[in-house]
C-alpha positions as CSV (number, residue, x, y, z in Angstrom):
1,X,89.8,126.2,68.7
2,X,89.0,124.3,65.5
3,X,91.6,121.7,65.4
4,X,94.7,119.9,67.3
5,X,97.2,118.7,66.0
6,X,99.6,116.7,67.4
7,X,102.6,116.0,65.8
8,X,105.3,113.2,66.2
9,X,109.2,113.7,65.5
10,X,110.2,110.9,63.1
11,X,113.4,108.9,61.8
12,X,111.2,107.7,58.4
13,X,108.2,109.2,57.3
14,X,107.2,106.7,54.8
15,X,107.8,103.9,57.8
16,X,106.0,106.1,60.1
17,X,103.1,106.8,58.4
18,X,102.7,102.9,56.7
19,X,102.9,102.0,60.5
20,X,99.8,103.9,61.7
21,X,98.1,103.6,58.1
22,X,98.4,99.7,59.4
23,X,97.1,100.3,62.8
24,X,94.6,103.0,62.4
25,X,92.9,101.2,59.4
26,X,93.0,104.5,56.9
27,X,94.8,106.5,54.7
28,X,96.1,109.8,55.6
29,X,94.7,112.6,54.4
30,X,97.7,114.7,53.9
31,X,101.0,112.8,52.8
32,X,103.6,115.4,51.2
33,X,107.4,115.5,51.9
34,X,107.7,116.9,55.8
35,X,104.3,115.9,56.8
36,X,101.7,113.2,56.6
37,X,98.6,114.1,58.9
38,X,95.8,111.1,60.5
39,X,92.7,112.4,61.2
40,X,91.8,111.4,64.7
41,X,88.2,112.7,66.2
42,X,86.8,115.6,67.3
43,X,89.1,117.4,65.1
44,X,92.5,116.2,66.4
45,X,95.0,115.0,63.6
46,X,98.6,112.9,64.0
47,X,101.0,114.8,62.4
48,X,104.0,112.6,61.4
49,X,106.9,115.1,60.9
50,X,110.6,113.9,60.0
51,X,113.3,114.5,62.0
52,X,115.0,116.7,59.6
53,X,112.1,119.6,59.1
54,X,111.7,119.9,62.7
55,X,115.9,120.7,63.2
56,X,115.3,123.2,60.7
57,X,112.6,125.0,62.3
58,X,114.8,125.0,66.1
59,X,118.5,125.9,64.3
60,X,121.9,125.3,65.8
61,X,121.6,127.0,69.1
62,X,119.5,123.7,70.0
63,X,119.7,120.3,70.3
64,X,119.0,118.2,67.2
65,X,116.0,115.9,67.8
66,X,117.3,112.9,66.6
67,X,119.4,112.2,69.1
68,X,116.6,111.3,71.0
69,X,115.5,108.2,68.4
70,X,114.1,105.3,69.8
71,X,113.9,107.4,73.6
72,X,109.9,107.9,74.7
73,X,109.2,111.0,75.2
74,X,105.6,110.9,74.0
75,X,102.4,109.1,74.5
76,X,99.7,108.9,72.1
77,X,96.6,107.4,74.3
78,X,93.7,106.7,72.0
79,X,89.9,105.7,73.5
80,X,89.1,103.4,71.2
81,X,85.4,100.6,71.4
82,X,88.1,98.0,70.3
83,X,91.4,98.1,71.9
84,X,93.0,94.5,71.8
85,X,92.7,94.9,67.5
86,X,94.4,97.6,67.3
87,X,97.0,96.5,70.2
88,X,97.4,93.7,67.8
89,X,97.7,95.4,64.7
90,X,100.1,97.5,66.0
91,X,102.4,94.4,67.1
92,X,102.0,93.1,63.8
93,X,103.0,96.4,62.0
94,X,106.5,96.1,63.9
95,X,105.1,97.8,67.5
96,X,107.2,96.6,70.3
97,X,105.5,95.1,73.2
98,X,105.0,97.0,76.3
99,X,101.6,95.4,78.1
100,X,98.6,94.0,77.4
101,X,95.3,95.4,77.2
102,X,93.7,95.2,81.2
103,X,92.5,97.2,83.7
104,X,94.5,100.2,85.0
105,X,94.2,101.9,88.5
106,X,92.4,105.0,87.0
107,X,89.4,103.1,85.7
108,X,90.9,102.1,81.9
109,X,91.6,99.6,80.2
110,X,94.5,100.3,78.1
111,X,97.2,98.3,76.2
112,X,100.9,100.1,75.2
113,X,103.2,99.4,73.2
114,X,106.0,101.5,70.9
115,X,106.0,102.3,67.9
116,X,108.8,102.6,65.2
117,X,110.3,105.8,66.8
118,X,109.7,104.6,70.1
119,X,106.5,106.8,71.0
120,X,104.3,105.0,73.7
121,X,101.2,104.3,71.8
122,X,98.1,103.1,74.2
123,X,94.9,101.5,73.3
124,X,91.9,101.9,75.7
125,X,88.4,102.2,76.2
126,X,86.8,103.3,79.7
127,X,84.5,101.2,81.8
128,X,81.2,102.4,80.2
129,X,82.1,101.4,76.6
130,X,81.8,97.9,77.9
131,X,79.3,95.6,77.2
C-alpha cells in the first residue's frame, strides 16, 4: 500500500477545507471542484469531498448523505507533539467544543472537538512524546 486516503463527506468544501487549512497550518495540495486533499504522514491524506459527488457515486437506490449533516459519524484522531495549539486553532476556526486536551484511560492525551460538518476531530500525543 502506497497511500491512504481518508476522505470526509462535506456540506461546503471551500468552508471545509479553509477550516483544516486553519488548523493544520498548510495548504492543500489538491483543491479542484469535488475534492481538496491534506497531506497527513506516512502517506495518509484528508480528502474533503462534498456532499453532492459522493450522492452521485451511491445513486438513488441509497440514502443521500446529507441527511446526516452535522450527525458524527467519523473521527479523525491525529498524534500530534503539540496538541492543545491545534485544539485551539481548531476552536478558533469555528470547531465546536467537545473536551479538553488530558489524559485518557488508554494512555493518551487527547483533546476533541467538531468540526464544521460535525466530524469528531481529536488532538493527542502519547505518553512518550512528553517531555
Amino acid at each position: 500500500m502506497q497511500t491512504v486516503h481518508l476522505i470526509l463527506y462535506v456540506g461546503d468544501q471551500k468552508r471545509s477545507a479553509s477550516f483544516y487549512r486553519q488548523v493544520l497550518g498548510y495548504a492543500a495540495t489538491l483543491d479542484v471542484p469535488g475534492m481538496t486533499e491534506f497531506p497527513l504522514t506516512n502517506g495518509a491524506v484528508l480528502g474533503l469531498m462534498p456532499t453532492a459527488g459522493i450522492k452521485a457515486l451511491l445513486g438513488p437506490a441509497l440514502p443521500d448523505p446529507a441527511a446526516a449533516d452535522g450527525i458524527p459519524r467519523a473521527e479523525l484522531y491525529l498524534l500530534v507533539e503539540n496538541p492543545e495549539t491545534l485544539l485551539q486553532r481548531a476552536l478558533a476556526a469555528g470547531a465546536g467544543a467537545l473536551s479538553p486536551v488530558q489524559r485518557r484511560n488508554w494512555g493518551d492525551e487527547a483533546g476533541y472537538c467538531l468540526d464544521p460538518d460535525g466530524h469528531v476531530v481529536a488532538f493527542a500525543r502519547r505518553p512518550s512524546d512528553n517531555s
